[in-house]
TORLUM-619624 format. One line per 2 residues: number of its first residue (from 1); their letters; for each residue x, y, z of C-alpha. Coordinates in Angstrom, 3 decimals. Example, Ala and Ser with C-alpha at 12.3 -4.5 7.8 and 13.67 -1.06 7.14 Angstrom:
2
1 = AS = 12.300:-4.500:7.800 | 13.670:-1.060:7.140
//
This chain:
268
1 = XX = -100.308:-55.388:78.780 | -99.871:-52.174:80.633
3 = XX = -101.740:-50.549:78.096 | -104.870:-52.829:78.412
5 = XX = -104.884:-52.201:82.414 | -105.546:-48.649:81.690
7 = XX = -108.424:-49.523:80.129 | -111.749:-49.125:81.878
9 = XX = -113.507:-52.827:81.048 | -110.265:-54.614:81.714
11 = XX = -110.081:-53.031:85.299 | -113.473:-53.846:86.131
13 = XX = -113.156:-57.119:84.462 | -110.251:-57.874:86.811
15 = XX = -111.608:-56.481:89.937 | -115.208:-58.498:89.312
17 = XX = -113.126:-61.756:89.048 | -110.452:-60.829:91.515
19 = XX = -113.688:-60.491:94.156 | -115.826:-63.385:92.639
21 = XX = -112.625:-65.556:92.718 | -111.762:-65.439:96.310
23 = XX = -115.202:-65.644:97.540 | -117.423:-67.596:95.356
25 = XX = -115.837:-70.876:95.880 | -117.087:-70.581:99.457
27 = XX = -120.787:-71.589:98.045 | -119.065:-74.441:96.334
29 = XX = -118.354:-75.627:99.595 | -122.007:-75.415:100.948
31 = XX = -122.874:-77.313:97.635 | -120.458:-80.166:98.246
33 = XX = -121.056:-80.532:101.724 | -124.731:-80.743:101.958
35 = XX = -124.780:-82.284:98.561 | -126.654:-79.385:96.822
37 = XX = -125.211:-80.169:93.072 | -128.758:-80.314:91.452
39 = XX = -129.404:-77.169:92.969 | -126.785:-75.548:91.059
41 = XX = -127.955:-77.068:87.738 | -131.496:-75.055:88.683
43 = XX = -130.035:-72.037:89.154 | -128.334:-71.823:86.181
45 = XX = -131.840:-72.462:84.213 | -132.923:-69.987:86.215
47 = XX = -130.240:-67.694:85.181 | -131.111:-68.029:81.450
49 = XX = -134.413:-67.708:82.267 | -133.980:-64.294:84.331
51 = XX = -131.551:-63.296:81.172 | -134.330:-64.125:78.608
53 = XX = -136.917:-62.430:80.671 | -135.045:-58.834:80.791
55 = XX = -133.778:-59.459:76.814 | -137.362:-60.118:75.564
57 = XX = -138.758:-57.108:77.939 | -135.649:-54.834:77.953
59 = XX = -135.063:-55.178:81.706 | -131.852:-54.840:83.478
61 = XX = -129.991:-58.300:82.907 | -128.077:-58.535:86.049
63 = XX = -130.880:-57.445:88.075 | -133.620:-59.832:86.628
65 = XX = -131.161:-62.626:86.751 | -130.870:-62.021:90.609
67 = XX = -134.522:-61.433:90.921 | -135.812:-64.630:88.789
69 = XX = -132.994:-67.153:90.982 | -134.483:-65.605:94.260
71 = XX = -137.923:-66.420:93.382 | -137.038:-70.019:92.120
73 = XX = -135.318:-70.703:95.032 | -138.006:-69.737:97.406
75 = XX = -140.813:-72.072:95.171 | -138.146:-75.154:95.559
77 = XX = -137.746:-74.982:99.020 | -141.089:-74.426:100.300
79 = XX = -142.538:-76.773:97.848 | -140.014:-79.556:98.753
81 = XX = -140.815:-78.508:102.734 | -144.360:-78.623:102.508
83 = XX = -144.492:-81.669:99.850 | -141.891:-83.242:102.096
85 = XX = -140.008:-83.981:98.819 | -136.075:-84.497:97.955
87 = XX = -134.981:-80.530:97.360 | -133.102:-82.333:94.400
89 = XX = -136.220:-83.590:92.597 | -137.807:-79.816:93.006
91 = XX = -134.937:-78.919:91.952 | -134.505:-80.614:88.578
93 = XX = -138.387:-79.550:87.971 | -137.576:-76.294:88.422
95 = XX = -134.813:-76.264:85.949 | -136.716:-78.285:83.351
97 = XX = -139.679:-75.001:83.649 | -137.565:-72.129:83.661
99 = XX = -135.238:-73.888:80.613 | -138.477:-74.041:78.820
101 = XX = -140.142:-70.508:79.379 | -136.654:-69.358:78.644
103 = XX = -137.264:-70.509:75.115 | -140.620:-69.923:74.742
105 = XX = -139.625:-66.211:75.605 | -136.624:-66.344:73.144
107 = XX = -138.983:-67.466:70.159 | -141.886:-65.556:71.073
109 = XX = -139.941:-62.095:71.465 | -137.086:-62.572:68.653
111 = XX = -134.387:-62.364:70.871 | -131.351:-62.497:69.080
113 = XX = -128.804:-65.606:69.310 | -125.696:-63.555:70.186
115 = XX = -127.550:-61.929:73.096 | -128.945:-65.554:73.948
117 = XX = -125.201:-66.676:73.561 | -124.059:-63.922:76.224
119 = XX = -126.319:-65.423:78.384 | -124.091:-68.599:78.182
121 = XX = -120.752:-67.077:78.013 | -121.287:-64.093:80.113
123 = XX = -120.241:-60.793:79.461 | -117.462:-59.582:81.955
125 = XX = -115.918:-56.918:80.249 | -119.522:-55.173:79.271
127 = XX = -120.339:-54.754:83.320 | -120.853:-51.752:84.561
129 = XX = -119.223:-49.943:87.801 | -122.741:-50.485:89.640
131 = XX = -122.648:-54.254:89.023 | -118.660:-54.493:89.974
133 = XX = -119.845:-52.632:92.915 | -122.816:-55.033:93.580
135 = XX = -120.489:-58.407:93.142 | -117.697:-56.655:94.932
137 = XX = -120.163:-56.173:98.194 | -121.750:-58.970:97.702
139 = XX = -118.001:-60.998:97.876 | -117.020:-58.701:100.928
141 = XX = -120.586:-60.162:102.927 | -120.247:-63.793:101.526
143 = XX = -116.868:-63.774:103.516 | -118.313:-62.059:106.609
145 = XX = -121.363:-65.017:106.801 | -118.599:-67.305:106.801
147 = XX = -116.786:-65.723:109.373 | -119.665:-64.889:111.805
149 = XX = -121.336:-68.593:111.373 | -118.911:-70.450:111.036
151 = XX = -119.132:-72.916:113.331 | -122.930:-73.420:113.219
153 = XX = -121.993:-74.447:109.511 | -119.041:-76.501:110.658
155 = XX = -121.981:-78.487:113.055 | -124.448:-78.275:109.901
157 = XX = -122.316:-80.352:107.987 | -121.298:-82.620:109.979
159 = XX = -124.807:-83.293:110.475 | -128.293:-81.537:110.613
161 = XX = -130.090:-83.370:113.510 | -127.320:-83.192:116.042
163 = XX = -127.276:-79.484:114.812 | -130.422:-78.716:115.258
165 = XX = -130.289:-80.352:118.757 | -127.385:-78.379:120.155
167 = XX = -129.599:-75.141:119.149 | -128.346:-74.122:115.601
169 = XX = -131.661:-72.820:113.924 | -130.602:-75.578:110.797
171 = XX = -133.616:-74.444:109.001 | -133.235:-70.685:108.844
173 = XX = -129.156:-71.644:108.605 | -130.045:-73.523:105.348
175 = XX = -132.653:-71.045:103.569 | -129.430:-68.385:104.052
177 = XX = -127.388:-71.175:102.794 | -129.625:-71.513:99.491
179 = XX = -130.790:-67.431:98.878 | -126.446:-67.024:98.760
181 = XX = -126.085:-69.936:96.459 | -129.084:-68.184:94.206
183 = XX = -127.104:-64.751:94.398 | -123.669:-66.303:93.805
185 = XX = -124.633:-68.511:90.811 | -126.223:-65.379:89.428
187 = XX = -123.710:-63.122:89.371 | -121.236:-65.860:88.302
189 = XX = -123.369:-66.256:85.337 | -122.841:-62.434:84.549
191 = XX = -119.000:-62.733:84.812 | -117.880:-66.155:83.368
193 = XX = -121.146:-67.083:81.571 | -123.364:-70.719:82.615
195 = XX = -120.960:-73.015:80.334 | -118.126:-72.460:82.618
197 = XX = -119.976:-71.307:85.771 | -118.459:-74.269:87.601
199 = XX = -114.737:-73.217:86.723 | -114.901:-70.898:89.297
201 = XX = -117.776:-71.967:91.964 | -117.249:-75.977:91.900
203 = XX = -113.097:-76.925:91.027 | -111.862:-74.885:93.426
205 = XX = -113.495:-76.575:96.592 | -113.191:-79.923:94.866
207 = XX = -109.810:-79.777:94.798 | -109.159:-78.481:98.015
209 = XX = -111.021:-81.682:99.285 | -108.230:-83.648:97.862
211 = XX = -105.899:-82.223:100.108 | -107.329:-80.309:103.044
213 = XX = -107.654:-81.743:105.910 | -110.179:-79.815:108.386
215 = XX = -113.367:-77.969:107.130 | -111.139:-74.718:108.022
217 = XX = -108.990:-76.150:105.620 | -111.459:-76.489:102.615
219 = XX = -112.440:-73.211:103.056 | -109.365:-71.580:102.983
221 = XX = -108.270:-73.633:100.367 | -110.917:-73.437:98.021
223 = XX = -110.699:-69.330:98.334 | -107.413:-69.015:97.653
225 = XX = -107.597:-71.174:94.563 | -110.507:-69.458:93.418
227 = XX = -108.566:-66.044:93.746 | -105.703:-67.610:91.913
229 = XX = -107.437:-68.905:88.972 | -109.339:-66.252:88.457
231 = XX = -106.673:-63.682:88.184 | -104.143:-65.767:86.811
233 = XX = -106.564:-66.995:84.187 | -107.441:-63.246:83.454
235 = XX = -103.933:-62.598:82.280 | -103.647:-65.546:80.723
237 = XX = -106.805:-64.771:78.712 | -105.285:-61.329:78.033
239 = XX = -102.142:-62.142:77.055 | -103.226:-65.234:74.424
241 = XX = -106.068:-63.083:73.531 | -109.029:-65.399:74.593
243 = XX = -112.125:-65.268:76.238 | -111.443:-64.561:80.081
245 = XX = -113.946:-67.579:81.365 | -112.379:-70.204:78.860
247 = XX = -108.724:-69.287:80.368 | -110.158:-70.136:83.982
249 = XX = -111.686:-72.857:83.386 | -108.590:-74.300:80.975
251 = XX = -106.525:-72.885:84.281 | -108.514:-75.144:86.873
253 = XX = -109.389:-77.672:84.913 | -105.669:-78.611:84.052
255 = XX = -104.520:-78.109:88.206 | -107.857:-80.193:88.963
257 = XX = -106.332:-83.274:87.127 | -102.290:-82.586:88.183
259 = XX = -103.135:-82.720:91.686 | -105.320:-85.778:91.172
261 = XX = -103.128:-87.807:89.392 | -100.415:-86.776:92.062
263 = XX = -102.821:-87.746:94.294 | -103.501:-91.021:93.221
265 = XX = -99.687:-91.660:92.406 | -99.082:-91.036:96.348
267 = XX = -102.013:-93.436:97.317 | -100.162:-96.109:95.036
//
């Protein structure tokens, strides 16, 4: 084990997750509380499609990925705004057009099906130090917009009119809420992959709804898990000698049903 830490992938590999862990589950929150899951389910299209786009042109992955997600986020909500349409429905045509230019790029250009499969699986351990950089930065200010607004989002979700009546710009307070949801599943993609994206941006907050009690609660909760999963998963993964994103999600997954069938056996 001490020989693998020395190695230069498996440190950045465990500080990307290590920093994706404890902050990441913070957009699961958003998603859950102003019932965002199809947006999710967009942006990981939209992932594939930004990873198809730099394979078939020889871009920079990460950077496309980020790039594509921004720009599909920005055509889903003004086109739900100004068609005064569910963000949901936009959100599952969105996902249906980038899933199919995806393809259409993956035929047309000959992309190979293990670099489509990386796509799906991610590739932690092939990052470089600019993109642990870029996710580590990126964790550091998804904790800070937490910190500074707070309680705007506490009013947010408790709901959006009496927000927006007691002065909380809701509109502006949601587009942020969206563009970091874009970033976050994006880089997620790069480190655990889009099979098991949720492993580390969804469980985490869902089970911390089972048992928190306060929106400070959730939040707190769901970060910490996140942190522990990730890491402890990592080891796990390194010491059975499995993928890194499988361990997590194996991790979560198996907490996610002990604390709901404790759950339940309290209720009963």
């Amino acid at each position: 084990m001490l020989e693998l830490l020395s190695l230069s992938p498996i440190i950045k590999g465990l500080i990307l997750l290590t920093a994706a862990g404890f902050a990441f589950p913070l957009t699961g929150v958003y998603l859950l509380r102003l019932n965002m899951l199809p947006l999710r389910f967009m942006l990981m299209h939209g992932a594939i499609l930004g990873g198809a786009v730099a394979l078939a042109f020889q871009y920079n992955t990460f950077v496309t990925t980020i790039i594509v997600n921004l720009i599909l986020v920005l055509l889903m909500t003004k086109s739900s705004r100004s068609l005064k349409t569910d963000a949901g429905y936009m959100s599952a045509f969105f996902m249906i057009l980038s899933i199919s230019f995806a393809f259409i790029l993956v035929y047309k250009f000959n992309v190979q099906a293990k670099d489509t499969l990386a796509l799906l699986w991610g590739s932690i351990y092939s990052s470089s130090w600019g993109e642990v950089v870029a996710v580590v930065v990126f964790s550091f200010l998804l904790v800070l917009f937490q910190i500074i607004f707070y309680r705007k989002l506490q009013s947010m979700f408790f709901d959006r009119e009496i927000a927006y009546t007691s002065g909380v710009n809701e509109q502006s307070l949601y587009y942020s809420i969206v563009l970091l949801t874009a970033l976050t599943v994006a880089m997620a993609m790069k480190i655990i992959g889009a099979l098991l994206l949720d492993a580390i941006l969804l469980l985490p907050a869902l089970i911390a709804t089972f048992f928190a009690k306060s929106l400070r609660g959730v939040i707190l909760s769901s970060a910490l898990l996140g942190g522990v999963f990730a890491v402890v998963g990592y080891f796990i993964a390194l010491l059975c000698d499995i993928p890194a994103s499988s361990a997590i999600a194996a991790l979560a997954s198996a907490v996610f049903v002990v604390i709901l069938i404790i759950k339940k056996s309290v209720k009963s």
